[in-house]
N, C-alpha and C positions, 0 to 999 in steps of 0.2 A: 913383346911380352907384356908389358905396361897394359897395351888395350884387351890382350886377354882376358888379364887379369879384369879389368874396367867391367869389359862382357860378363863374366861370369857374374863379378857381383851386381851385374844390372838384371842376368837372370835372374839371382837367387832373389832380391829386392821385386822383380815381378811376380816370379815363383811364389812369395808370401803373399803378397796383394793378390794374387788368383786364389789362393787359398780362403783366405780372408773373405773374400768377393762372396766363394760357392759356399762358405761357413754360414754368412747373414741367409743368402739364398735359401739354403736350408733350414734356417730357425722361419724366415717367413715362412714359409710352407708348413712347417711342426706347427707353430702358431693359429694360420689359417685351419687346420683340422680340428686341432682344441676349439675354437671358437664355434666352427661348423657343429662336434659332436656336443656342446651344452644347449644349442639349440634345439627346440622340443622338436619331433618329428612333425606333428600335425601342425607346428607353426613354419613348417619347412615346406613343406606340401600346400600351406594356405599360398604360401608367397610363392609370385611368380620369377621366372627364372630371368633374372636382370642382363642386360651386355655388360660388357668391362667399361661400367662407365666411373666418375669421379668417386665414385663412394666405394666401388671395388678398387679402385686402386689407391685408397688410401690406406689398403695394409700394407704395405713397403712402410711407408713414413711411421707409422705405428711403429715399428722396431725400431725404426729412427728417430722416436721419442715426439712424437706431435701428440700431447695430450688432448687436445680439443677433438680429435676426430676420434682418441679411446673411447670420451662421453659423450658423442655423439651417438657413435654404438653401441655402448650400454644402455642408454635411454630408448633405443629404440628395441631394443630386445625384451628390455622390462614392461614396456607397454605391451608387445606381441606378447609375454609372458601371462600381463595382466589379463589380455584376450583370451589369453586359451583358457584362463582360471576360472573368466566369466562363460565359457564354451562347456568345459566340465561342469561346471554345478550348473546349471540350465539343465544338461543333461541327465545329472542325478537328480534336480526337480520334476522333470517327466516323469522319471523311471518311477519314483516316488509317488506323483499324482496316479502314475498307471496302474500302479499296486494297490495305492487307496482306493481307486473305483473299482477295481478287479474283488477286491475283497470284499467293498460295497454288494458288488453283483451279488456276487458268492453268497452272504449274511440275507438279503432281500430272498433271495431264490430257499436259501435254508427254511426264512421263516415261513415264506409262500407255500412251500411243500407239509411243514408242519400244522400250519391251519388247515390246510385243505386235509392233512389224516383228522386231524380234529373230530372233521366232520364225517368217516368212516366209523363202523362199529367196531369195538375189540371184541371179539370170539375167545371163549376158556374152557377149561370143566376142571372136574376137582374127582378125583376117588382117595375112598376112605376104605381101606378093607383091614379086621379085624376080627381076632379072636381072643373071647374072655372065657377063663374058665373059674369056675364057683366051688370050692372045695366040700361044699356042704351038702350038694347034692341037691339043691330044692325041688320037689314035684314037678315044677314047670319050669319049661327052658325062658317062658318071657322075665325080664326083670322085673318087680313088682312096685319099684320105687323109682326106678332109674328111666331115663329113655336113649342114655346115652353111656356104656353099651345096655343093648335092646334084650339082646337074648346070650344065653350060657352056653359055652362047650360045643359053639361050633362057627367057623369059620364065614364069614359073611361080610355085607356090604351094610356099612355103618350108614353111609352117606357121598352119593353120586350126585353131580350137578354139569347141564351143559347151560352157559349164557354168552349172551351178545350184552352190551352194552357200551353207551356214548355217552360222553362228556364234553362240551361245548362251551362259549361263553354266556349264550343265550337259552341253549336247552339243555339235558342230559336224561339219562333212562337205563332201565336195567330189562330183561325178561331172562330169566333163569328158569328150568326144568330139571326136578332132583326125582331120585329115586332110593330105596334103602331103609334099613329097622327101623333108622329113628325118625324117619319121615310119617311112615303106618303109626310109631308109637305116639307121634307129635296131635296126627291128626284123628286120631282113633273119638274125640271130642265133640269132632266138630256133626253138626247136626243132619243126620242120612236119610230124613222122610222129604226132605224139597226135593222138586222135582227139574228145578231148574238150578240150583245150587246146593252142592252136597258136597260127602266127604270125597268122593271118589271124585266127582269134576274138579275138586278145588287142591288136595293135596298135594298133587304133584307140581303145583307152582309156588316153586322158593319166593322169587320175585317178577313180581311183574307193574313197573311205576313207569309215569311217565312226570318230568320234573319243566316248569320254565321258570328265569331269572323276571322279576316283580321289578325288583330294581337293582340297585348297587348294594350286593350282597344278603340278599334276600329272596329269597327261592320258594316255588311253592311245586311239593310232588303229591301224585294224588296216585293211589292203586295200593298192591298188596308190596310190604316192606319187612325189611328184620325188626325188631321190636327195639325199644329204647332204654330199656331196667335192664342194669348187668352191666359186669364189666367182661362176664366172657360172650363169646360169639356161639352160634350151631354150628358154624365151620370150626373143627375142634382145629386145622391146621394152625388159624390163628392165634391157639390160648396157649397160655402154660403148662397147663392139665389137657391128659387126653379126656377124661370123664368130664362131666358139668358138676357145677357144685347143687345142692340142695335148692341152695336160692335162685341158681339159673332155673334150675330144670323147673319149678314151682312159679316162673314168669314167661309172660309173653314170647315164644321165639320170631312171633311175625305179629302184623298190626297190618288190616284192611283200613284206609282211612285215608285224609288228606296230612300232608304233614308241611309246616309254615317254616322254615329257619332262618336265620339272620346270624350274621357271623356281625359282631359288634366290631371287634377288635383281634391283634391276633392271640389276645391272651382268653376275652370272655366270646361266648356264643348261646344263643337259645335255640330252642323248638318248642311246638305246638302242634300237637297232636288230636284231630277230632278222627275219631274210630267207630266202628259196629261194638266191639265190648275187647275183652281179656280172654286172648288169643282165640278169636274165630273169623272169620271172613261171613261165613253163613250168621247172618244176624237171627236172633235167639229173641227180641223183643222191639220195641219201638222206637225205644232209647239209642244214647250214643255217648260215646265216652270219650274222656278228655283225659291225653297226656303231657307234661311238660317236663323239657331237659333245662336245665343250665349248665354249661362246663366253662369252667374258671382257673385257668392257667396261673396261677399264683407265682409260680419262678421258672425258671427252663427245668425243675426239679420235680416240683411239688404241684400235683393238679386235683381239682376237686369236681364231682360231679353231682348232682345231686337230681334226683325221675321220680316221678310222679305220676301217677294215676287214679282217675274216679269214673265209675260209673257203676248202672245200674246191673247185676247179675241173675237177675230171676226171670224167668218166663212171662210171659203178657199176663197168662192166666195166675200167678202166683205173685205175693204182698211183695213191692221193692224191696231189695237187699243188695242196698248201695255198699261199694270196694272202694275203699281210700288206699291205696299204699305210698309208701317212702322208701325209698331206696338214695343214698348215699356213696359215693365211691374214692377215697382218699387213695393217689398213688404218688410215692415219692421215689425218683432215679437215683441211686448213690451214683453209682455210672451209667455206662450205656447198658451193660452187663449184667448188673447188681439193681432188680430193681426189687422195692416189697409195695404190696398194697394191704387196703383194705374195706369192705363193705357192710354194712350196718342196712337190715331190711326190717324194716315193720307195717304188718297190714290189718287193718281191721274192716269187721264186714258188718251190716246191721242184720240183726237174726229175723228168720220167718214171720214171726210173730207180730203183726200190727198192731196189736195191743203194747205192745213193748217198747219198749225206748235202748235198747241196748245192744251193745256189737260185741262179737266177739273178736278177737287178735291173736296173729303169731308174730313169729320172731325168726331171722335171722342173722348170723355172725358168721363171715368169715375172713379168711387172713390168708395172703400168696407171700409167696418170696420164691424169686427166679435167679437163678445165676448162670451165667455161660464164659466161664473160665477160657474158654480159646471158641474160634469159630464153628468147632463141627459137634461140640459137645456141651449141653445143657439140661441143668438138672430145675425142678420146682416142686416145693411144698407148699400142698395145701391145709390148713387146718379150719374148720365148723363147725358149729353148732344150730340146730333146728329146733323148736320148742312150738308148737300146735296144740294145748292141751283140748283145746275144744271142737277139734278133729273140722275145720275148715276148709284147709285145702289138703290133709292128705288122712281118710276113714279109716282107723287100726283095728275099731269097736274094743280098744283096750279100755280100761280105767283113767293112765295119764296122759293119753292119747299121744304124739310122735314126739316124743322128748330124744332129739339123739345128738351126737357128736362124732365126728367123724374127720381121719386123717387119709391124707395121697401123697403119693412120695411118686413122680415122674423122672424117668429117664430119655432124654432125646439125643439118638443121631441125625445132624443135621450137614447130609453130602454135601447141598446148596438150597438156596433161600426157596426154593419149588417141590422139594422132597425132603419127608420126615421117616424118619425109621425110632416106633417109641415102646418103652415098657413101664407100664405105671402100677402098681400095688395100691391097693384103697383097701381100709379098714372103717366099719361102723360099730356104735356100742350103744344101745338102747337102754330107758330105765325098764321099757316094759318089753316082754320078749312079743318083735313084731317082725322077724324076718325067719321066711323056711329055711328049715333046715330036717332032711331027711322028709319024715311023715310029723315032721312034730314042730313046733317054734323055737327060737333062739335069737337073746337079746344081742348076739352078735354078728354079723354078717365080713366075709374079708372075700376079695376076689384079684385077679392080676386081669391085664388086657396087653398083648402083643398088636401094633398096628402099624401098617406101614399108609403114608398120604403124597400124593403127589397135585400139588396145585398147579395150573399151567393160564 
C-alpha cells in the first residue's frame, strides 16, 4: 500500500515536471516567432538560410536567461536593420534622381518645341461689321468728318483684316491685308496719278514690315506700319470707344518709313521714326519726315507718353509748309478695371505764303474713363474738344472755322477676350453750324452705332 502510495506521488511529481518541460517548450517557440516576425522581410530574404548551428541553438538558453547571446542578437539585427535603412534611401535617391532627369527631359523638349514655334508664323484676321444710323437725315450716306463709322443707315463692313506674322529673338514681321469703309475713307488721300504707286495698289495693306534685333534691345523695322500719335488704335476691337476721337481720326493711322526702337528699361522706351510724310506711303515731295515716341512708365499706375512729328507737307511744286505736332498721352489704373486717361494735342503748320513767317495751329482735348465692373460687361466715356479756327486740317469755309466738342457713352458685351458685341451713342455741338442735317446745316450732329467684332 506504502509503495502505491510512493508511485503515485512519483507520478504526480513527474506528471508536473513533464508539464513544466512542454510549458518552457512552448514559450521557446512563441519566442522564436516574435523574434522571426520583427525582422524586416527583405532582411529575411537578404540572409541566407543557416543549419542548427551554435547561434540557432542558442534560443533555448535565452529563456534560460544567457544574457550575452540576447546582445549578441540584438546587435546583429540592428546592424541588418541599419542595412536595410541604407537599401531604402539609396532607393528613394534613384527614384528621386530619376524624376529629376525625367522632368529635366520633359522642361528641355518643352522649351525645344516652343523655339522651334517661335520661328512659325501666327495666322489671324479680325471683322468689324456695323450699323450706324443718323437721325438727321444728311444728303449723303458718307460721313463728312468721321472715318470711323464711314457711312449712315446701312449695314456694312467697318473693317476686315487677314495677317501672318513672326516674332523671334533675332527677327520679327507682320504682312496684314484689310478691306472695308474706313479702309476707302483712310486712303481716299493718298495720291492716284503714280503709276507705280497709287491709292488702289497701296490701300489694301494694313501692314506690311519687316523688323531685325541691331542689338540688346534695340530693333530696327522698315516698311508700311500703324502710326505712333494716339492712344487709340484702327482696330476699334482694341479701344474703349467703338468710334475714333477727333484727334485720332485727324492723325496718322499708318507711317511708310523705317522705324528705330530701343526699349531702355522696363519702365522707359523710345522710337524714331524717319517716314515719306503724314499719313501717306505714295510720297507727295522730296522730303521726309521725322517721328519720335518716348513712353515712360512712372508707377505700375501711372504712364506717360509723349509723339511727335515734323515734316514738310506741300508739293515739290509749292513753298514748304513744315507740320510740327505734339501729342501727349497721360493714363492712370485705379484698378485693372477702373482706368481714366488723358490727351492734349497741338499742331502747327507754316502757311503758303513764303513771304511770311507765320504758322497757323489747332488744338486738341480729350478725356476716357473705362470701367468693367464684372468680366463680360464694360462701359466707357469719352469726352473732346477740337478748335481749328484757321481751317487746317478740317475746311468748314465757316467764319470760326471747326470749333466743336463732343461726348460718347460706349456699351460693350464682352463673351470672351476674341469677340465684342457694342452700342455706343456719340453727340457733337459746333459754335458754327458745320454738320448736314436734312437739305440745310446744323451746329449739332448725334448718331448711335450697333457693332459686333471678332478678333482671332
Amino acid at each position: 500500500m506504502t509503495q502505491i502510495k510512493n508511485l503515485s506521488r512519483l507520478e504526480t511529481v513527474f506528471s508536473i515536471f513533464l508539464i513544466y518541460f512542454l510549458l518552457g517548450v512552448v514559450s521557446v517557440d512563441s519566442q522564436e516567432k516574435k523574434e522571426n516576425e520583427t525582422i524586416p522581410k527583405t532582411s529575411q530574404e537578404k540572409r541566407s538560410p543557416a543549419p542548427q548551428t551554435q547561434s540557432s541553438k542558442q534560443v533555448k538558453p535565452e529563456t534560460m536567461g544567457q544574457p550575452n547571446s540576447v546582445d549578441k542578437d540584438k546587435g546583429r539585427d540592428k546592424n541588418e536593420s541599419e542595412d536595410d535603412d541604407e537599401e531604402f534611401q539609396s532607393k528613394d535617391e534613384v527614384e528621386k534622381s530619376e524624376k529629376v532627369l525625367k522632368k529635366s527631359e520633359q522642361s528641355s523638349s518643352k522649351e525645344k518645341k516652343e523655339e522651334d514655334n517661335k520661328h512659325h508664323p501666327v495666322f489671324g484676321f479680325f471683322v468689324d461689321s456695323y450699323y450706324a444710323h443718323n437721325p438727321y437725315r444728311p444728303n449723303s450716306r458718307d460721313n463728312k468728318y468721321l472715318t470711323q463709322p464711314a457711312r449712315w443707315d446701312e449695314i456694312n463692313i467697318n473693317l476686315a483684316y487677314i495677317d501672318g506674322k513672326v516674332e523671334t529673338d533675332r527677327y520679327r514681321g507682320r504682312v496684314a491685308f484689310q478691306f472695308g469703309n474706313s479702309v476707302n475713307a483712310n486712303y481716299k488721300n493718298e495720291v492716284s496719278t503714280g503709276k507705280n504707286s497709287n491709292e488702289l495698289s497701296v490701300r489694301n495693306i494694313q501692314e506690311a514690315y519687316a523688323g531685325v534685333k541691331l542689338a540688346k534691345n534695340l530693333w530696327l523695322d522698315g516698311g508700311i506700319y500703324f502710326g505712333n500719335i494716339g492712344l487709340e488704335s484702327w482696330i476699334s476691337h482694341n479701344n474703349w470707344n467703338y468710334s475714333r476721337a477727333l484727334a485720332l481720326d485727324y492723325v496718322p493711322y499708318y507711317s511708310s518709313g523705317f522705324r528705330l526702337s530701343y526699349q531702355y528699361s522696363e519702365k522707359l522706351s523710345f522710337q524714331l521714326h524717319l517716314m515719306n510724310g503724314w499719313s501717306n506711303i505714295t510720297e507727295t515731295n522730296r522730303d521726309k519726315a521725322i517721328g519720335t515716341q518716348i513712353d515712360y512708365k512712372v508707377t505700375d499706375k501711372f504712364k506717360i507718353t509723349h509723339n511727335t512729328f515734323i515734316g514738310n507737307e506741300a508739293p515739290d511744286n509749292q513753298p514748304r509748309q513744315t507740320r510740327y505736332y505734339n501729342n501727349i498721352i497721360l493714363q492712370y489704373h485705379f484698378t485693372k478695371h477702373f482706368i481714366v486717361a488723358g490727351s492734349g494735342d497741338v499742331g502747327i503748320q507754316r502757311v503758303p505764303n513764303p513771304g511770311v513767317q507765320a504758322y497757323r495751329q489747332w488744338y486738341h482735348a480729350t478725356f476716357w474713363i473705362t470701367w468693367r465692373p464684372v468680366e463680360e460687361f464694360r462701359t466707357s466715356l469719352r469726352l473732346e474738344r477740337m478748335y481749328d479756327p484757321e481751317q487746317t486740317i478740317i475746311q468748314t469755309g465757316t467764319r470760326n472755322g471747326f470749333l466743336t466738342s463732343g461726348a460718347t457713352m460706349t456699351f460693350d458685351y464682352i463673351p470672351n477676350e476674341n469677340a465684342l458685341v457694342r452700342l455706343e451713342g456719340r453727340y457733337f455741338r459746333s459754335y458754327d453750324p458745320v454738320f448736314d442735317r436734312d437739305k440745310s446745316k446744323s451746329k449739332e450732329e448725334k448718331f448711335i452705332v450697333f457693332a459686333v467684332t471678332i478678333k482671332i
